[in-house]
DRENVEX-235589 format. One line per 2 residues: their letters; for each residue x, z, y of N, C-alpha, C. Coordinates in steps of 0.05 Angstrom, whole numbers. Example, Ala and Ser with C-alpha at 12.3 -4.5 7.8 and 13.67 -1.06 7.14 Angstrom:
as> 264:156:-114:246:156:-90:264:156:-66 | 257:142:-45:273:143:-21:258:157:1
***
This chain:
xx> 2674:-1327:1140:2647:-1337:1137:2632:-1319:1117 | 2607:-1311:1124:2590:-1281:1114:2576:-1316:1088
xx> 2573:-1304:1064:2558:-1325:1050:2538:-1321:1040 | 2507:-1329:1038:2480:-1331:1029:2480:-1328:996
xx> 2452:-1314:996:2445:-1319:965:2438:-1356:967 | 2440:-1364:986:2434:-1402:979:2465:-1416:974
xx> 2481:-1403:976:2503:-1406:979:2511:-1406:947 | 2507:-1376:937:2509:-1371:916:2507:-1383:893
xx> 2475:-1391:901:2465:-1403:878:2466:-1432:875 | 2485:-1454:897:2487:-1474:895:2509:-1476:877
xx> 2533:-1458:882:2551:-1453:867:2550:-1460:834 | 2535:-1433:831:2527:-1431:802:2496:-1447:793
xx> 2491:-1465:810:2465:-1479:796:2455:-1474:787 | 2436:-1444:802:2412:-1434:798:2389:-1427:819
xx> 2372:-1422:814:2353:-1419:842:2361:-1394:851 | 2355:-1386:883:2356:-1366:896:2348:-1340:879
xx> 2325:-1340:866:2307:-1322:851:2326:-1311:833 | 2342:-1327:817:2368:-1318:798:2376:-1304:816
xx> 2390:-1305:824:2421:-1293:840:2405:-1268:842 | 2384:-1266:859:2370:-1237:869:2366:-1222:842
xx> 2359:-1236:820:2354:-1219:798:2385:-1208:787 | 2402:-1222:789:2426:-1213:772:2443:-1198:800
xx> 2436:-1194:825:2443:-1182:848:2422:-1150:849 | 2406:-1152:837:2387:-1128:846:2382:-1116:815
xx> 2394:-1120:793:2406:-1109:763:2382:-1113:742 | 2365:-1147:755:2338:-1140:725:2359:-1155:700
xx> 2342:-1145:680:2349:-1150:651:2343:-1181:648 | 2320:-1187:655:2314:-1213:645:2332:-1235:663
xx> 2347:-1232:649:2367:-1265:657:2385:-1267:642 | 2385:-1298:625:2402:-1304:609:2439:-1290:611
xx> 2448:-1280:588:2471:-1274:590:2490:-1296:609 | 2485:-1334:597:2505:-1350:609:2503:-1349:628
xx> 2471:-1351:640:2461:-1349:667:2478:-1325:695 | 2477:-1301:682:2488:-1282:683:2512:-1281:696
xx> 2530:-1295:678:2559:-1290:676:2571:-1314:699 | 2553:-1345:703:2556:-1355:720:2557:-1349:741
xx> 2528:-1335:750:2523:-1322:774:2548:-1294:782 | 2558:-1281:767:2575:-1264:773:2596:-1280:787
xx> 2603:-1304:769:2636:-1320:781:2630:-1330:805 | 2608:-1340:812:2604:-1354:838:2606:-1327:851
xx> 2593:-1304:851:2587:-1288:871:2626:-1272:872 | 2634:-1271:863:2658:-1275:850:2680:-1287:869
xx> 2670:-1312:866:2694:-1335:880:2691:-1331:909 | 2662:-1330:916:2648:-1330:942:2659:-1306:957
xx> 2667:-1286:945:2657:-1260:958:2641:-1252:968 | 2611:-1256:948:2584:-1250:966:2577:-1225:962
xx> 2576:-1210:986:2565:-1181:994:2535:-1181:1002 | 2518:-1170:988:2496:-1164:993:2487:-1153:1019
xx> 2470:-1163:1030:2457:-1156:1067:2450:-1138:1050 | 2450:-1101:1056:2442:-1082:1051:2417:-1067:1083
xx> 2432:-1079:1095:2416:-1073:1117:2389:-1089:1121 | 2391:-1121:1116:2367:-1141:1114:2350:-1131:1088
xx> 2362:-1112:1063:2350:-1105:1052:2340:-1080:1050 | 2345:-1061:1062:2325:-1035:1068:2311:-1045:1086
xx> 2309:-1060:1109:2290:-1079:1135:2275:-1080:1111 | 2274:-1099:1094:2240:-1115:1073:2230:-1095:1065
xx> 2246:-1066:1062:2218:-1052:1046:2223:-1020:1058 | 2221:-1021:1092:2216:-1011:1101:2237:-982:1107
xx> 2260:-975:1099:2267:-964:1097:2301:-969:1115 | 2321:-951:1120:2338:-950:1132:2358:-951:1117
xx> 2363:-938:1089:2383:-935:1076:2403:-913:1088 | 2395:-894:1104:2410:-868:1111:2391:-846:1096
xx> 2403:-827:1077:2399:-807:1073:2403:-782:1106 | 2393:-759:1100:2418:-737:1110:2422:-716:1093
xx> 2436:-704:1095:2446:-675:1083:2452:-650:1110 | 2442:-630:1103:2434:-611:1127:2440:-580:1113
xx> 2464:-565:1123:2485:-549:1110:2485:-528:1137 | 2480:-506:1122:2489:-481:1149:2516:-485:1167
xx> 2543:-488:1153:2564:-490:1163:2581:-505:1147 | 2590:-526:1162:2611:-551:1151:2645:-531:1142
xx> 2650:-507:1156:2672:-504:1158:2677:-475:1129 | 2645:-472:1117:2644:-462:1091:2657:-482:1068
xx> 2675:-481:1052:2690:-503:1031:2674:-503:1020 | 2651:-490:1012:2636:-502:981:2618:-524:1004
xx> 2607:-523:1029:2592:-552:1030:2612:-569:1039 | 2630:-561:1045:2647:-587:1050:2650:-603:1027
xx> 2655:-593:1005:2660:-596:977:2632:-612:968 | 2610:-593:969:2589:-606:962:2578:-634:977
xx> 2589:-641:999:2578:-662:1026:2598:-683:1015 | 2620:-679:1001:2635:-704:980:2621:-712:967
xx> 2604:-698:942:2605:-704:918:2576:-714:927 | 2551:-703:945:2531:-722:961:2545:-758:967
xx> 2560:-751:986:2566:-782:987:2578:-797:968 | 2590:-790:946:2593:-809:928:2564:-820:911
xx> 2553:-793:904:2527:-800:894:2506:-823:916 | 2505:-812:940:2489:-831:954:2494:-860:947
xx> 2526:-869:954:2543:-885:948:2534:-898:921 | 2519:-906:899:2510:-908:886:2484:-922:881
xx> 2477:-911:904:2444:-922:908:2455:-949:938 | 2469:-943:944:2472:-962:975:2460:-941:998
xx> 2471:-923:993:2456:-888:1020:2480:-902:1029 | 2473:-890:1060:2493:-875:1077:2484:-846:1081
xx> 2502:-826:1092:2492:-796:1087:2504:-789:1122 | 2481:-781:1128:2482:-772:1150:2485:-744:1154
xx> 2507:-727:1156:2507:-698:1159:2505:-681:1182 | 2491:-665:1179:2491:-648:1192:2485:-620:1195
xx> 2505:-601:1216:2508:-573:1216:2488:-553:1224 | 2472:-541:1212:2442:-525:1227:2456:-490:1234
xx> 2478:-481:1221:2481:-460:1228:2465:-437:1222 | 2444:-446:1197:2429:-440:1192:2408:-427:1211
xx> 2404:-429:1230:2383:-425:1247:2360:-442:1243 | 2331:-423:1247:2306:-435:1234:2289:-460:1254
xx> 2310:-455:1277:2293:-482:1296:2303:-502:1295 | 2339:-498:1293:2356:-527:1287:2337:-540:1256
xx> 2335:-520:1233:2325:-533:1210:2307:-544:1210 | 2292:-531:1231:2256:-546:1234:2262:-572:1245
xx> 2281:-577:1264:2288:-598:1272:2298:-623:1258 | 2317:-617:1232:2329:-630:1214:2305:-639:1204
xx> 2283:-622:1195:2269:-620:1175:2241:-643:1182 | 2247:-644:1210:2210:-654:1221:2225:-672:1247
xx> 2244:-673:1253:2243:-685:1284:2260:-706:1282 | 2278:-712:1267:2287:-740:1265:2283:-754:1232
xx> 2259:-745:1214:2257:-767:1203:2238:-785:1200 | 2223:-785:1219:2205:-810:1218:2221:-840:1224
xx> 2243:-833:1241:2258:-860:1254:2288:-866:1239 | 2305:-841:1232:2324:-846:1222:2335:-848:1194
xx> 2324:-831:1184:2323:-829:1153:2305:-830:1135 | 2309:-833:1103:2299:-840:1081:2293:-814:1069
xx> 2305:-800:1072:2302:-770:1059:2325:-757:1065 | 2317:-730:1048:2334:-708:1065:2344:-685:1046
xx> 2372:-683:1042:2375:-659:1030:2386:-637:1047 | 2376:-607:1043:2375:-596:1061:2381:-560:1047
xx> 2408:-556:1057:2410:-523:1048:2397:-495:1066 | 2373:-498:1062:2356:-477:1080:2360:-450:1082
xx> 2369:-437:1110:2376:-402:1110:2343:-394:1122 | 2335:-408:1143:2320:-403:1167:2296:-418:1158
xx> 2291:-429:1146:2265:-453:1138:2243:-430:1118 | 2222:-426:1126:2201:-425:1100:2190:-435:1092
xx> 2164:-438:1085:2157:-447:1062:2136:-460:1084 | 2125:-444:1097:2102:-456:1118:2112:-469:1141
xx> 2139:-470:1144:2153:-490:1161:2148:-519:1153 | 2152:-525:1116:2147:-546:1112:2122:-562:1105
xx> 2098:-535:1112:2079:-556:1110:2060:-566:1134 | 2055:-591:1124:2046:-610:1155:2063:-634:1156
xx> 2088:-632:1139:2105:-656:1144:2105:-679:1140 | 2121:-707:1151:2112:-733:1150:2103:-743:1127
xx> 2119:-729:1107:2118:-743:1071:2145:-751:1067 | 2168:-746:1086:2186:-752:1080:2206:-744:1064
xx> 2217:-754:1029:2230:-738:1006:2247:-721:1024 | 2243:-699:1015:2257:-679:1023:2272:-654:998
xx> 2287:-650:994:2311:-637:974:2315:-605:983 | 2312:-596:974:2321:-562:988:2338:-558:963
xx> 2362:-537:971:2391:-536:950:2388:-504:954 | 2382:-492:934:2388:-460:925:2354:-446:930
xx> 2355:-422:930:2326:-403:930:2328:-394:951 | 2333:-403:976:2313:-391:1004:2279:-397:1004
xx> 2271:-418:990:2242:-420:988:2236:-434:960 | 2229:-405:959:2216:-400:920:2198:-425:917
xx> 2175:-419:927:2155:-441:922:2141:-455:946 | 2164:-475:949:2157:-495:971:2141:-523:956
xx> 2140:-541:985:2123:-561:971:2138:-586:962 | 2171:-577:962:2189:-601:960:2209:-601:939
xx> 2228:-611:923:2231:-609:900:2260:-597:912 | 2269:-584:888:2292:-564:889:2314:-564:870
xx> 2331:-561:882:2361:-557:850:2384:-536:863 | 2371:-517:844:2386:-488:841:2414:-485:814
xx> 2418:-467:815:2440:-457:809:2426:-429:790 | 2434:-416:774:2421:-393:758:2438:-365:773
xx> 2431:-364:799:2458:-335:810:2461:-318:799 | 2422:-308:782:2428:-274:773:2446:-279:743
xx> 2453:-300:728:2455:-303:712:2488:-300:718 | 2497:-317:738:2523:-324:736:2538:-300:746
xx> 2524:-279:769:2536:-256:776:2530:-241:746 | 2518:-247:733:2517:-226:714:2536:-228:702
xx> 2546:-250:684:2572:-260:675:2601:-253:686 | 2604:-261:710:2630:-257:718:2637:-217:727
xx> 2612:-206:724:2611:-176:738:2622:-160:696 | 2602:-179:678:2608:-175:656:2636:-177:648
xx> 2648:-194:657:2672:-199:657:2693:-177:657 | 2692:-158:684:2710:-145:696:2705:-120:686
xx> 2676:-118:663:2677:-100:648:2688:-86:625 | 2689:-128:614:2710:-119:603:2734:-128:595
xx> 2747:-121:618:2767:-117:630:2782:-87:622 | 2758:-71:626:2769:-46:629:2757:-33:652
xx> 2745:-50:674:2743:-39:703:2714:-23:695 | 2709:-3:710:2693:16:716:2677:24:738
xx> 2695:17:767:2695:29:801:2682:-8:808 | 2670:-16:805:2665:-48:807:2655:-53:828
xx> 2670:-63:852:2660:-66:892:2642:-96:893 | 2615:-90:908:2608:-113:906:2608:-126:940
xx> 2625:-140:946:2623:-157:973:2605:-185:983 | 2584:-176:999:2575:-199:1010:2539:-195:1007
xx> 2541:-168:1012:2501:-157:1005:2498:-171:1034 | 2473:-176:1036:2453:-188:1067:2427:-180:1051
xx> 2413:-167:1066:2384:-154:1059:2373:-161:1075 | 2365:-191:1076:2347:-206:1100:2338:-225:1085
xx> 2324:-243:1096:2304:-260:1085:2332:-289:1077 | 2340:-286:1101:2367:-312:1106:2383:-314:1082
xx> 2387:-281:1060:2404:-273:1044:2399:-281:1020 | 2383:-298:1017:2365:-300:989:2388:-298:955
xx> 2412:-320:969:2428:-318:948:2450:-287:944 | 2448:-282:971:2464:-249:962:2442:-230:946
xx> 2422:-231:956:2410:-213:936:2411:-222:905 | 2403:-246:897:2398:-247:874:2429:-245:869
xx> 2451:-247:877:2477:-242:854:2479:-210:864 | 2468:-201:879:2468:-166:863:2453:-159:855
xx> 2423:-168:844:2422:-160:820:2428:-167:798 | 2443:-191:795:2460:-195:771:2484:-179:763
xx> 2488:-170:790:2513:-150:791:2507:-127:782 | 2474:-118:787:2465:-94:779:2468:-88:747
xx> 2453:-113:748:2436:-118:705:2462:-119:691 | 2487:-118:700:2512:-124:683:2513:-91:687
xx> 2516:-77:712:2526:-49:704:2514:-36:692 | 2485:-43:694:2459:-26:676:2468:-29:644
xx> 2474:-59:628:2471:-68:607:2506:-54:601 | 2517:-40:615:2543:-27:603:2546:-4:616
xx> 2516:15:612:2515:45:623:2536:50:640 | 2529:32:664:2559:42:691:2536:53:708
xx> 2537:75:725:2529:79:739:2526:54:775 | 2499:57:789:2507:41:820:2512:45:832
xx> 2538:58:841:2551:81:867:2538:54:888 | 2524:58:910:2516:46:929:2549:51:953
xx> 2559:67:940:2588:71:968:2602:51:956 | 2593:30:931:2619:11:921:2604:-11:934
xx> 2581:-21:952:2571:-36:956:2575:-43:990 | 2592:-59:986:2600:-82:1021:2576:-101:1029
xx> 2566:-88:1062:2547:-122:1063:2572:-138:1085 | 2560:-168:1090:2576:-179:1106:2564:-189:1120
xx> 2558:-191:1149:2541:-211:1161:2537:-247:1154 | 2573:-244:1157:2571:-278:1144:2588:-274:1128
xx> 2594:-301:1118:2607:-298:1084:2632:-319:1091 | 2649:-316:1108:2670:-320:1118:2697:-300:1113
xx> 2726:-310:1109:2743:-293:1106:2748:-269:1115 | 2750:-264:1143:2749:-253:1154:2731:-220:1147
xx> 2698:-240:1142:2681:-215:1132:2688:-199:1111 | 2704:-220:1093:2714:-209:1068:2734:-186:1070
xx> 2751:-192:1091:2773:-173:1091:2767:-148:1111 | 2737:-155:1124:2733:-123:1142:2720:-110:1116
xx> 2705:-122:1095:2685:-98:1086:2710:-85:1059 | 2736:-107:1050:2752:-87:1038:2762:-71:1050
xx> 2770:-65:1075:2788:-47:1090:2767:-25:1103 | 2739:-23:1100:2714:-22:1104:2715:13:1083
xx> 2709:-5:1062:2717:2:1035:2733:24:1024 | 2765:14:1032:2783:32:1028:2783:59:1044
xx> 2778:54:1066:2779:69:1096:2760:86:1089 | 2740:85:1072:2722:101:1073:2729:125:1040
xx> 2757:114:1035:2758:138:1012:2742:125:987 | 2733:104:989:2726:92:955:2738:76:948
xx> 2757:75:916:2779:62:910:2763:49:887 | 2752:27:889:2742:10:868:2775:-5:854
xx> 2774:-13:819:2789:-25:806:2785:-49:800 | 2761:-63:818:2749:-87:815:2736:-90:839
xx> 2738:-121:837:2719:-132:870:2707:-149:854 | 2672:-159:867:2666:-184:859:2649:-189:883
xx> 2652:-203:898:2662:-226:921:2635:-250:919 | 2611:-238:938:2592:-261:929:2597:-293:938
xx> 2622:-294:957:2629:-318:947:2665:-320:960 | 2678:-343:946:2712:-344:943:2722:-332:969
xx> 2705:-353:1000:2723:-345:1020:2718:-313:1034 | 2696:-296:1024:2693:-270:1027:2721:-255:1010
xx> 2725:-269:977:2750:-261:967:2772:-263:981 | 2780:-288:995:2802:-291:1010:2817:-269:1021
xx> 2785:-259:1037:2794:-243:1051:2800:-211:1043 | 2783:-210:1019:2793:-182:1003:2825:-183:991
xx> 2833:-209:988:2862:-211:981:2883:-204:998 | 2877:-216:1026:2888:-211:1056:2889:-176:1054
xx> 2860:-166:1047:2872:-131:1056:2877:-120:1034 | 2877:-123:1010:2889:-109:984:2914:-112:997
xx> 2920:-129:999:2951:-147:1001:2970:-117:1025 | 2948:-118:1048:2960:-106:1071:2962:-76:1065
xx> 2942:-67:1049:2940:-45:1032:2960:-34:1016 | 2984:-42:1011:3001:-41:983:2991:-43:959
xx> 2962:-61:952:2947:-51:936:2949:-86:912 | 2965:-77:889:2965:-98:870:2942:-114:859
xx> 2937:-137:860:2911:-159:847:2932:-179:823 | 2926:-174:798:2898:-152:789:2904:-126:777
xx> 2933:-121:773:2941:-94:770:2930:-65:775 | 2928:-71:803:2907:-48:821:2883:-46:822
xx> 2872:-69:831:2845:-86:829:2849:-118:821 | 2824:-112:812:2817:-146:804:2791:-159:816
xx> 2797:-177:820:2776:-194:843:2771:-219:833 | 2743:-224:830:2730:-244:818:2714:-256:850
xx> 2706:-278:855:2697:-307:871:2672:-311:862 | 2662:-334:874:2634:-344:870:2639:-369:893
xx> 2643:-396:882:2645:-424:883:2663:-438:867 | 2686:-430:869:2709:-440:856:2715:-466:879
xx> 2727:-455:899:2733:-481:922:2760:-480:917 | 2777:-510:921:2800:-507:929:2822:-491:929
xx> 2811:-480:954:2831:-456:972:2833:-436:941 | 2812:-431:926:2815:-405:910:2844:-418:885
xx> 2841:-439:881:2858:-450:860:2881:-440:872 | 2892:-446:900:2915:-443:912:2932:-413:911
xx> 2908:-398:916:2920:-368:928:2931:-359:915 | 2950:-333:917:2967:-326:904:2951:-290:904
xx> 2946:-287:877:2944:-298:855:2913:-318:854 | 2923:-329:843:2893:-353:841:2875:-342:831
xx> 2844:-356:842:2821:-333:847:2803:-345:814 | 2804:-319:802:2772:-323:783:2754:-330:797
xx> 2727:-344:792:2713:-349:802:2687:-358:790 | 2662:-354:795:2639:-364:783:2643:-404:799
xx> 2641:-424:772:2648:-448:781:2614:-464:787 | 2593:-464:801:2574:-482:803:2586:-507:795
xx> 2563:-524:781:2572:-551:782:2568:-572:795 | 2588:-566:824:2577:-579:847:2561:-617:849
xx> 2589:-628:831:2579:-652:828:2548:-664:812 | 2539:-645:792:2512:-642:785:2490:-639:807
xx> 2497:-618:815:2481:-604:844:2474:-632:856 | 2491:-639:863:2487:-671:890:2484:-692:876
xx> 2490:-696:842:2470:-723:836:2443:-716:829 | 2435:-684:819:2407:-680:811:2397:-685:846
xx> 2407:-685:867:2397:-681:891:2388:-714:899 | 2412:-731:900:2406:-745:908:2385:-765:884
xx> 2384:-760:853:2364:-769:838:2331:-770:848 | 2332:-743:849:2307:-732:863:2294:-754:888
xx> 2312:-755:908:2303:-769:933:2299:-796:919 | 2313:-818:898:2318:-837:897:2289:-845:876
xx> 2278:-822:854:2255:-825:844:2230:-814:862 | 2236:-810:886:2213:-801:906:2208:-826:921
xx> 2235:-839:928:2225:-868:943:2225:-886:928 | 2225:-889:893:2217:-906:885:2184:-903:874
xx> 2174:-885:879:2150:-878:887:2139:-878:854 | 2158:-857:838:2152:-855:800:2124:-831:810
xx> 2106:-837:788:2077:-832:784:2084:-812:767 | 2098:-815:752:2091:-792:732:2110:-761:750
xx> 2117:-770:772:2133:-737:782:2108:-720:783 | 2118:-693:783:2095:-673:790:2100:-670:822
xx> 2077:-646:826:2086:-652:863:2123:-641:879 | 2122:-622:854:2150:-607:863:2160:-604:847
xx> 2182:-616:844:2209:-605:811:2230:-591:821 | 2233:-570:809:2256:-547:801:2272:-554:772
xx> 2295:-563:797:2319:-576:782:2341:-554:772 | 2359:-541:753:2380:-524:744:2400:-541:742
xx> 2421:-531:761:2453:-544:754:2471:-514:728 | 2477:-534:723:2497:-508:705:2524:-496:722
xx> 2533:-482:713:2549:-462:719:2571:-449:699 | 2597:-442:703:2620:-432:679:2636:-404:699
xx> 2641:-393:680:2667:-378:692:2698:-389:696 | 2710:-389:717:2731:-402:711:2752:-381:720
xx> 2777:-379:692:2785:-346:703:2814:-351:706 | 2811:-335:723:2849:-349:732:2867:-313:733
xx> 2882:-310:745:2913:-295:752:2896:-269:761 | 2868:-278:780:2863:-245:800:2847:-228:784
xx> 2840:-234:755:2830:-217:737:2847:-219:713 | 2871:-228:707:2874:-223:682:2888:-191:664
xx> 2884:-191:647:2886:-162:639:2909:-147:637 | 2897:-121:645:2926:-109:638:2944:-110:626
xx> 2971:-108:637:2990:-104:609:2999:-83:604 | 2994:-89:583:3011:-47:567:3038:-49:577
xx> 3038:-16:589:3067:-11:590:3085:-13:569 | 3102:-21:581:3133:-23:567:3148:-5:568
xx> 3168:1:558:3184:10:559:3217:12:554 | 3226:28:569:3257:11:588:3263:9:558
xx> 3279:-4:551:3311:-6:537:3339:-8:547 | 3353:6:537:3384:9:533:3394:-23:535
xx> 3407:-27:540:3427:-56:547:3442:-57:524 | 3429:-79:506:3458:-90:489:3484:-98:499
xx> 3501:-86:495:3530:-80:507:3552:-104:490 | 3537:-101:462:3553:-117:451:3560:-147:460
xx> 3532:-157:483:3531:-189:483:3538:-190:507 | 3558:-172:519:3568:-176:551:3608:-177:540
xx> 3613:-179:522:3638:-186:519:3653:-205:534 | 3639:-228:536:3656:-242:548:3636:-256:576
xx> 3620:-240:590:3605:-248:604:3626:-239:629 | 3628:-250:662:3639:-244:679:3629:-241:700
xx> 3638:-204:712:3626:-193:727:3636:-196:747 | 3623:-189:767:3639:-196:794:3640:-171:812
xx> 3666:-168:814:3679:-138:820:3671:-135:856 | 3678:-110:869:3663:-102:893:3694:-122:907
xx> 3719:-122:894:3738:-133:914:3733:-164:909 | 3719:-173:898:3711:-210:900:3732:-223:880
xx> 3737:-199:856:3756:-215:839:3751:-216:814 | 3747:-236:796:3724:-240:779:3745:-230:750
xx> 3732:-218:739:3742:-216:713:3735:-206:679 | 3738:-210:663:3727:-223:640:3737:-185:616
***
């Protein structure tokens, strides 16, 4: 049996009006009052109609979230830490794959939310800026700099800052020959460009020259791409002592052809990431990596939508939100080690150790 706020409040012998106040989190209600109403709701197992309550004020209670490719780990990763956050407010998160193509996004963007959803967070490759104007009014979220100055509120990440850092890194290190994987010189590319010029401003700010022959583009930023533009790379007679990888699963795949290469990580080369997913923790050797702070990213995201439909006066028309960002350095950059050198065998501490002879007869 599903039980009523009349239910509730017969319980705890209070009016309906109570229960909704200590059910919907106002302050004004007596602590005893309070604590009653919890035990009844308590004993009862009363679950709030969430659905009868987005019906009263017009709304559905489905977010969506709208991601180039599900089978990239950082949005898979990021489409978690969305639904917990939604999860919070009483969202459901409706996802979906655009492939980044600019008609699927127009579609995300304009064609199903007058009827299905509440708002929309949305990672744009294909969308401009004049795509989104004309639209219903529906909160809408855009995640990273494909559109600088749109009319909808945004939460980025600092790229030129963070490629600067992790490229700084491998400087010093020692590396010098520094490969950069994952250029796209298109409009779609917004985030590859800006981490090479962070990649740039690091070699500038430590007088390295920009050999343009150390620079890989990739169509997409999939393993695979990673491991044609190192073999790309090598094949072409330029031996960089560093990779940096505009993002982990492009590294993957630089690991795959160092690997096939005879070529030691990080001994040989060293290879730095950009997400810090999973898979990079795992690999052997585990991937450095620029770490976004994904779970920030998706509560500044879903905040945004949640002070848009509570309809706060004081927002401006468009906020530009910053998530932070760390280096997180693991096995595929760590530093050289000085050579060693052999030593002679203490002879003295094999006295009574037992060797085992070529005829299988052991002796002391």
């Amino acid at each position: 049996m599903r039980h009523r706020l009349k239910d509730v409040a017969e319980r705890a012998g209070v009016s309906v009006k109570t229960v909704s106040n200590v059910v919907n989190g106002h302050a004004h209600v007596r602590p005893d009052t309070r604590a009653r109403v919890e035990e009844a709701i308590s004993e009862l197992n009363y679950r709030p109609n969430l659905s009868a309550r987005h019906l009263r004020k017009g709304r559905t209670g489905v977010i969506a979230l709208a991601v180039p490719e599900l089978d990239i780990p950082y949005f898979a990763e990021l489409a978690r830490y969305v639904v917990s956050a939604a999860a919070e407010h009483g969202w459901t998160v409706l996802i979906d794959q655009t492939g980044g193509r600019r008609e699927q996004e127009r579609v995300v963007a304009s064609g199903i939310t007058a009827h299905l959803i509440d708002g929309l967070i949305i990672s744009p490759l294909g969308l401009s800026a004049a795509d989104l104007a004309g639209l219903d009014g529906t909160p809408m979220v855009l995640l990273g700099e494909r559109i600088a100055d749109g009319p909808a509120d945004r939460v980025v990440i600092d790229n030129i800052a963070a490629a600067r850092e992790i490229t700084d890194h491998l400087i010093r290190l020692g590396r010098r020959r520094i490969a950069a994987v994952g250029v796209q010189r298109t409009d779609e590319g917004a985030s590859a460009l800006l981490r090479l010029a962070g990649y740039r401003d690091a070699l500038r700010a430590a007088g390295l020259d920009h050999d343009r022959a150390l620079v890989a583009s990739a169509p997409a930023w999939h393993r695979a791409d990673g491991a044609a533009a190192m073999r790309g790379l090598l094949t072409s007679g330029v031996r960089p002592d560093a990779v940096f990888c505009f993002n982990d699963t492009l590294a993957l795949g630089v690991l795959r052809a160092l690997h096939e290469a005879g070529l030691r990580v990080p001994e040989d080369v060293a290879v730095a990431g950009f997400d810090d997913i999973e898979d990079g923790r795992f690999a052997i050797p585990a991937l450095s990596t620029v770490a976004p702070d994904k779970e920030q990213i998706a509560r500044l995201a879903v905040q945004l939508l949640a002070d848009r439909l509570n309809g706060n006066p004081t927002l401006p028309p468009a906020q530009r939100l910053k998530a932070p960002h760390r280096l997180q350095l693991r096995e595929s950059t760590t530093p050289r080690a000085p050579p060693t050198v052999p030593t002679s065998p203490d002879l003295s501490r094999v006295d009574h150790e037992v060797i085992a002879m070529d005829d299988g007869v052991s002796r002391q």
